[in-house]
C-alpha positions in Angstrom: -11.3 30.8 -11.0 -12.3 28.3 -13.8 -13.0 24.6 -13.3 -9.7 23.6 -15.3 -7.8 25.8 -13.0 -9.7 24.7 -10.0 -8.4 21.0 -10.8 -5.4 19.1 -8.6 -4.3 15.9 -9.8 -1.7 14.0 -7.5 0.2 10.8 -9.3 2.1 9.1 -6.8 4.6 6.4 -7.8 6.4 4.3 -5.3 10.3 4.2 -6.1 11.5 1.0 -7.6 8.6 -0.8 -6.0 10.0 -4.4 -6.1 13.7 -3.6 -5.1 12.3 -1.2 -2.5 10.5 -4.4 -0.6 13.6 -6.2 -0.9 15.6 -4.2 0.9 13.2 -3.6 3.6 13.1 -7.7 3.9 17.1 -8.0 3.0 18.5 -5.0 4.4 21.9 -5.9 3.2 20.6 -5.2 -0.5 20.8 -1.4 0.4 23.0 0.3 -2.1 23.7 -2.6 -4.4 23.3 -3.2 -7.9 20.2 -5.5 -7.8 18.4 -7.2 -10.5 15.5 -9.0 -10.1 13.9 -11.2 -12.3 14.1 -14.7 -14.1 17.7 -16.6 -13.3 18.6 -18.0 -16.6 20.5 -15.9 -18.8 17.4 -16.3 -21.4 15.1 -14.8 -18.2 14.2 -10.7 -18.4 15.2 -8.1 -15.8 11.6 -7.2 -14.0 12.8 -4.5 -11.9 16.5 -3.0 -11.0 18.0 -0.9 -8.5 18.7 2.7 -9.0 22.4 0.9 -8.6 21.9 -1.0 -11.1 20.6 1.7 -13.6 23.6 3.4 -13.5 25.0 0.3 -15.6 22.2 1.4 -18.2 20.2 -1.7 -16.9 15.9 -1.4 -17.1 13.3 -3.4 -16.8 12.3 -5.9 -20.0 16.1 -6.2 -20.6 17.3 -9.3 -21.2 19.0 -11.1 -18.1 22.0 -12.2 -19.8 22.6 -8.3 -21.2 22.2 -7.0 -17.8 24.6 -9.8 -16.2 27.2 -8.0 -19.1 26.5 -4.8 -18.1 27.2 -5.1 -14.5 28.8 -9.0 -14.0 29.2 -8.0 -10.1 24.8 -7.3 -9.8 23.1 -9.6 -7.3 20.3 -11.5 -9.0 16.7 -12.8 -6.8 13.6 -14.3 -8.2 11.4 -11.9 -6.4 8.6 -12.6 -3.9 5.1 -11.5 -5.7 3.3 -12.0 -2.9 4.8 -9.5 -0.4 4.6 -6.7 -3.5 0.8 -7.6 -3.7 0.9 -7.0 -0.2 3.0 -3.7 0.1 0.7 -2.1 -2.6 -2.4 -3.2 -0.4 -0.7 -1.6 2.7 -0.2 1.9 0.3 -3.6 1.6 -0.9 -5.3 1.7 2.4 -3.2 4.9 3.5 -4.5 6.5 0.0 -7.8 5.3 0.5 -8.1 7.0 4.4 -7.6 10.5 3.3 -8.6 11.0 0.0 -12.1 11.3 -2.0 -11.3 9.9 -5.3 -8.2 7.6 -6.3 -7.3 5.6 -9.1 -4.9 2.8 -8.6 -3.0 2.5 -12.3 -1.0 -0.3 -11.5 0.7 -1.9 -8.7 2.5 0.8 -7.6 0.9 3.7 -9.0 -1.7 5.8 -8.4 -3.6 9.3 -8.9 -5.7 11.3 -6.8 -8.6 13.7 -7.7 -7.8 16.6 -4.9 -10.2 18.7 -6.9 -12.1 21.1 -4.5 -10.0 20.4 -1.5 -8.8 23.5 -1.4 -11.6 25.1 0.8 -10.6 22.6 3.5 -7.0 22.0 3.4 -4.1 22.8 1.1 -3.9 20.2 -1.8 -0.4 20.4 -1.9 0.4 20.0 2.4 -2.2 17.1 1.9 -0.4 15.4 -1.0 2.7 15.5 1.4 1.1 14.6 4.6 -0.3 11.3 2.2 3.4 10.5 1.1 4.6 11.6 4.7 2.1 8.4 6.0 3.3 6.0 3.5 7.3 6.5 4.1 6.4 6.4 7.5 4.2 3.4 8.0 5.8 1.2 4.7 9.2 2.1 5.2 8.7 2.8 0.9 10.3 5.3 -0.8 7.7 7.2 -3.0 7.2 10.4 -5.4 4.1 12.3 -6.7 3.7 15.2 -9.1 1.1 17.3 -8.7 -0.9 19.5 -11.3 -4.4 20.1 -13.5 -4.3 16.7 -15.2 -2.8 13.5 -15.0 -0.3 13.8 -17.9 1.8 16.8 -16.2 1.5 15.0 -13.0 3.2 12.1 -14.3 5.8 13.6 -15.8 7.0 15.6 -12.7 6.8 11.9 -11.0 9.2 10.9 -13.0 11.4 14.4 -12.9 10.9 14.4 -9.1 12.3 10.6 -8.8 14.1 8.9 -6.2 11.8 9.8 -3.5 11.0 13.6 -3.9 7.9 15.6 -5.3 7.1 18.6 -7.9 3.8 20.9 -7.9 3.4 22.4 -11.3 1.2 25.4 -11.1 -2.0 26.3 -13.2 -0.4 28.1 -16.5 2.9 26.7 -16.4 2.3 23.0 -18.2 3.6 24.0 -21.4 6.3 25.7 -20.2 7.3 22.4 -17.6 7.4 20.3 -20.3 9.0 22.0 -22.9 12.5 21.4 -22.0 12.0 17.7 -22.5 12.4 15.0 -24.7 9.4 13.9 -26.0 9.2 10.4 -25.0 9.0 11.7 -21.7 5.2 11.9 -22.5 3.7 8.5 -21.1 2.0 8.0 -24.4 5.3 7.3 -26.2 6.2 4.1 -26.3 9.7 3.1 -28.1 7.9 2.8 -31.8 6.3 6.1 -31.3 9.7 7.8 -30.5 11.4 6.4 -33.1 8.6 7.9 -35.4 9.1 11.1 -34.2 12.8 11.1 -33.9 12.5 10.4 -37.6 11.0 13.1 -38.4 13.4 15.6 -36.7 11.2 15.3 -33.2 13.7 15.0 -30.1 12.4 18.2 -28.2 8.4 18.3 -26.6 9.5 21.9 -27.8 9.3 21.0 -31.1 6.1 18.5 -30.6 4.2 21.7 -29.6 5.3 23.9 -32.8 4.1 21.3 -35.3 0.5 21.3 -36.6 -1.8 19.2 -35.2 -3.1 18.1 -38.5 0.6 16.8 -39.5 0.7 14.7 -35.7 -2.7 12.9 -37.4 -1.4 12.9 -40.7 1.2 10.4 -39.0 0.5 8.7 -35.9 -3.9 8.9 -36.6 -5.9 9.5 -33.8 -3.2 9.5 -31.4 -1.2 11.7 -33.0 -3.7 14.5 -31.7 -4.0 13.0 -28.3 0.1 13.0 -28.1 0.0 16.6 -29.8 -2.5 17.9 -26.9 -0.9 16.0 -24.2 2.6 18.1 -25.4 1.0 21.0 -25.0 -0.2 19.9 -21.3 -3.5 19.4 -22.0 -5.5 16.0 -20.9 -9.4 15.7 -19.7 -8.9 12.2 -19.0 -10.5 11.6 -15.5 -9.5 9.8 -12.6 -11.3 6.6 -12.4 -12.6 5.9 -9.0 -11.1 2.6 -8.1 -12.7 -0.8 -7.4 -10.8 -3.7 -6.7 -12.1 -6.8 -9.2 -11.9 -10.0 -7.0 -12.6 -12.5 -9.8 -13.1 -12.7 -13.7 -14.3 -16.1 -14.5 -15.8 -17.9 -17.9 -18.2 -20.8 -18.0 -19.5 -23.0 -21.0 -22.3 -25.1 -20.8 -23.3 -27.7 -23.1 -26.1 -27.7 -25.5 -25.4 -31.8 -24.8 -23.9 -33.4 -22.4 -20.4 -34.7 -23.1 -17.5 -36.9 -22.4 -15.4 -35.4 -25.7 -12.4 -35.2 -24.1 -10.3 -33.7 -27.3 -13.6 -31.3 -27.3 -13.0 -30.7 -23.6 -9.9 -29.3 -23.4 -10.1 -27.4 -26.3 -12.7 -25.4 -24.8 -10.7 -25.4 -21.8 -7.5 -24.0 -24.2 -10.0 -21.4 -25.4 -11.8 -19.9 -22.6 -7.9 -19.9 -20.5 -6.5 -18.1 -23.5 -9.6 -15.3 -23.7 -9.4 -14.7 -20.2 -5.5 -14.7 -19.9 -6.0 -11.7 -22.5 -8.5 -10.0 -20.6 -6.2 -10.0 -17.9 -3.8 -8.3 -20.0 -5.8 -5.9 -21.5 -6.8 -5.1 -18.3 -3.5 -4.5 -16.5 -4.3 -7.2 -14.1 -2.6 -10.7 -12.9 -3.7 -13.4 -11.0 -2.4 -16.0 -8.4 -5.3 -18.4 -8.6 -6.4 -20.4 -10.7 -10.4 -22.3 -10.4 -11.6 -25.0 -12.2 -15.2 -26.3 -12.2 -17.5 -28.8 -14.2 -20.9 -30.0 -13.5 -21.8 -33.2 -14.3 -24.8 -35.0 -16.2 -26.2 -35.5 -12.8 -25.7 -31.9 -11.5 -23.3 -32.4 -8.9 -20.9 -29.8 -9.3 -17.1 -30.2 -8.4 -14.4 -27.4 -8.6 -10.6 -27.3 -8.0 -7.8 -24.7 -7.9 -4.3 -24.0 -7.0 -2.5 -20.9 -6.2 1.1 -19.9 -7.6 3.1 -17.0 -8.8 1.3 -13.9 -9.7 1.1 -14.2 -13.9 -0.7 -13.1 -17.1 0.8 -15.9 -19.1 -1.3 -18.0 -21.4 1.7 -21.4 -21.3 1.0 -20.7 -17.6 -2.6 -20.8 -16.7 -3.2 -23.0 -20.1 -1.4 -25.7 -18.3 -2.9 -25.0 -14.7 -6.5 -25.7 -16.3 -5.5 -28.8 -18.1 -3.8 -30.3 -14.9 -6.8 -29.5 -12.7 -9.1 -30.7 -15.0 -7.4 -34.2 -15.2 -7.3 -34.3 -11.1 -11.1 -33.0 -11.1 -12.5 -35.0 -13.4 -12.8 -38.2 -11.8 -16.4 -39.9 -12.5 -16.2 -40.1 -15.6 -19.4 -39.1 -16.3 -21.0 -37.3 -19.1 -20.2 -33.5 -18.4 -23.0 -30.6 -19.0 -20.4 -27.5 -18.2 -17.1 -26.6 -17.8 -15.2 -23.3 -16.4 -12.5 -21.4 -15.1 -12.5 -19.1 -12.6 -9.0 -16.8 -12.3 -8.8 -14.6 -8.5 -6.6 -13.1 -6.0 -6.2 -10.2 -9.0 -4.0 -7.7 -8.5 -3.0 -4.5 -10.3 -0.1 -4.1 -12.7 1.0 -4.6 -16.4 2.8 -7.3 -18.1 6.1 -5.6 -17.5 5.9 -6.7 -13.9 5.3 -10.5 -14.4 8.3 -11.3 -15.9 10.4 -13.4 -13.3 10.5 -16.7 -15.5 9.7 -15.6 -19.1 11.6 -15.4 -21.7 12.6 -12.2 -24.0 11.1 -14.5 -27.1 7.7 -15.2 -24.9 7.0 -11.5 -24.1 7.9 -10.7 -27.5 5.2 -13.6 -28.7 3.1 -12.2 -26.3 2.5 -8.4 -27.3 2.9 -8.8 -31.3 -0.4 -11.1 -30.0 -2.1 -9.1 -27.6 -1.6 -6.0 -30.6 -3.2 -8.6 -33.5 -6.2 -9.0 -31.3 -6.2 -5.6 -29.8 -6.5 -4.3 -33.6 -8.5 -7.1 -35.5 -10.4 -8.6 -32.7 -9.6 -11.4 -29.9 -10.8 -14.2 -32.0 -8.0 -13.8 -34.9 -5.9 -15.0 -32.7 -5.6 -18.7 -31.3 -3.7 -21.6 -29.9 -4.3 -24.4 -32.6 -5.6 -26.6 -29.6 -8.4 -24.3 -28.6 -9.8 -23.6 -31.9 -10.4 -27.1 -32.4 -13.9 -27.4 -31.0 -14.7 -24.4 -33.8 -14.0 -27.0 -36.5 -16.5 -29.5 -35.0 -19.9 -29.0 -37.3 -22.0 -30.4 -34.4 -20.2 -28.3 -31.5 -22.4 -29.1 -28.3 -21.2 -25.2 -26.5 -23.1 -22.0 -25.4 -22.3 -20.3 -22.4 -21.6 -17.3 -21.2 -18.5 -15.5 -19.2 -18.4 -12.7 -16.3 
């Protein structure tokens, strides 16, 4: 046996994560078209009931399209604190039994079984994990099971609501075949309309077309989405590690009391880390302030709140603890901000009170910097202290 068929990669996905919780806190919500997400009718759908798909509803729709769709659909804000601590609960389960696990998000995850098989049966195990977390949740959640992640993830998402899929060692191609190509998780909703452009509807017809034509078009990832059609992906699991904090701190080559320079420092090193959070698939629910003055002494501040990733957000967090914290007005040597209590998950899922226009602002954004570099990009406020000749900052950020 060779070491690619030797590989067993589990993806496990919990089934509709958020209305899932819910319903175990509500149980009346069993069964009905549920939407939850910002109020307004300019708010976004964050999650939806299987119920509610039915209407054509998905997440990132816009609240006041999904209320058309289904008028009769019960609508709650969502509580981001018991999903944090659901996904900590599913964690621990994984964590007990298995060797290597990767937490992508929330309320996803894959598992390296790799090499089990001389001690127990990959497959019995994968069950015996999901057995353990339907049984000690009360969640509802899938896994696919394969050589690599990609194929695993697809038969998640074939095996879905609350089932599994093992796709054995030859039969990749073959599995995914039959499907349409943005099935692959690498397609997003520009990529597809690419391919469907050029005649590509079928992951049939992704794996007859020359690789050199997929780079031709789509670059680099043209031949990672070409290979990943013809169920092929090295991409390893990444052993997870849960990052507590991510924090940035500026000190002062002389000490200030600059208070337009001030917060537009503030503005900047918010802004960079809100990104970071992004980029990293991560939100926060705390928010730390600190300066130090002339003197040394050092005060700090923070305040928890809604799990987010939003720059409006945690921009005006900083600038309303700094105001409470700064209170001696003294001259002041260093400022920071601290974010914590990080959890897991893309944008997607922290979209309760945002707008359809903000997450559009948002990732036409987070794409400028990704491609030309975080610093093309800035609120007006925080680039301020750039334009000052005799700018007092260094610092550092962790």
């Amino acid at each position: 046996m060779n070491s690619i068929e030797g590989k067993s990669i589990v993806h496990m996905d919990l089934d509709a994560f958020f209305v899932s919780v819910e319903c175990l806190r509500i149980p009346k919500l069993r069964g009905l078209p549920l939407l939850i997400g910002g109020s307004s009718n300019r708010g976004v759908v964050a999650a939806c009931s299987y119920e509610a798909r039915k209407f054509g509803i998905h997440s990132a729709m816009p609240m006041r399209t999904a209320k058309k769709l289904c008028p009769h659909a019960t609508v709650i804000g969502g509580d981001t604190e018991q999903y944090s601590k659901y996904s900590k609960m599913v964690t621990e389960i994984i964590a007990e039994q298995v060797p290597v696990y990767e937490k992508a998000s929330i309320d996803e995850f894959y598992i390296d079984l790799s090499g089990m098989e001389r001690f127990f049966n990959a497959y019995l195990l994968a069950r015996k994990i999901r057995d353990d977390i339907r049984r000690e949740t009360g969640l509802a959640i899938s896994f696919g099971q394969s050589i690599n992640k990609t194929v695993s993830k697809v038969a998640t998402n074939e095996s879905k609501p609350d089932n599994y899929r093992k796709v054995d060692y030859g039969e990749e191609k073959r599995f995914l075949s039959p499907l349409t190509v943005n099935k692959i998780p690498q397609v997003g909703d520009r990529t597809y309309h690419t391919l469907r452009s050029m005649g590509v509807v079928w992951i049939s017809t992704l794996q007859q077309m020359p690789v050199e034509l997929m780079e031709n078009v789509l670059g680099k990832n043209g031949r990672s989405l070409w290979l990943k059609a013809q169920g092929i992906d090295h991409a390893p699991v990444v052993p997870y590690s849960e990052q507590k904090s991510m924090s940035s701190e500026r000190t002062f080559n002389k000490d200030t009391a600059d208070m337009n320079a001030l917060k537009s420092r503030l503005v900047s090193m918010t802004e960079r880390l809100a990104f970071k959070l992004r980029k990293q698939q991560k939100l926060t629910a705390c928010i730390t302030v600190k300066i130090r003055y002339s003197d040394f002494d050092t005060q700090s501040m923070q305040c928890k709140m809604a799990y987010t990733s939003c720059d409006h957000t945690l921009i005006d967090k900083a600038k309303e603890l700094f105001v409470r914290l700064y209170q001696r007005r003294l001259l002041i040597r260093l400022i920071g901000v601290r974010f914590s209590h990080l959890v897991g998950g893309g944008y997607q899922i922290n979209l309760f009170e945002d707008t359809e226009e903000q997450i559009s602002l948002y990732q036409a954004m987070d794409r400028l910097r990704m491609r030309f570099g975080e610093d093309k990009v800035q609120r007006a406020v925080g680039m301020q202290f750039r334009q000052n000749k005799m700018n007092p900052f260094n610092g550092q950020s962790s």
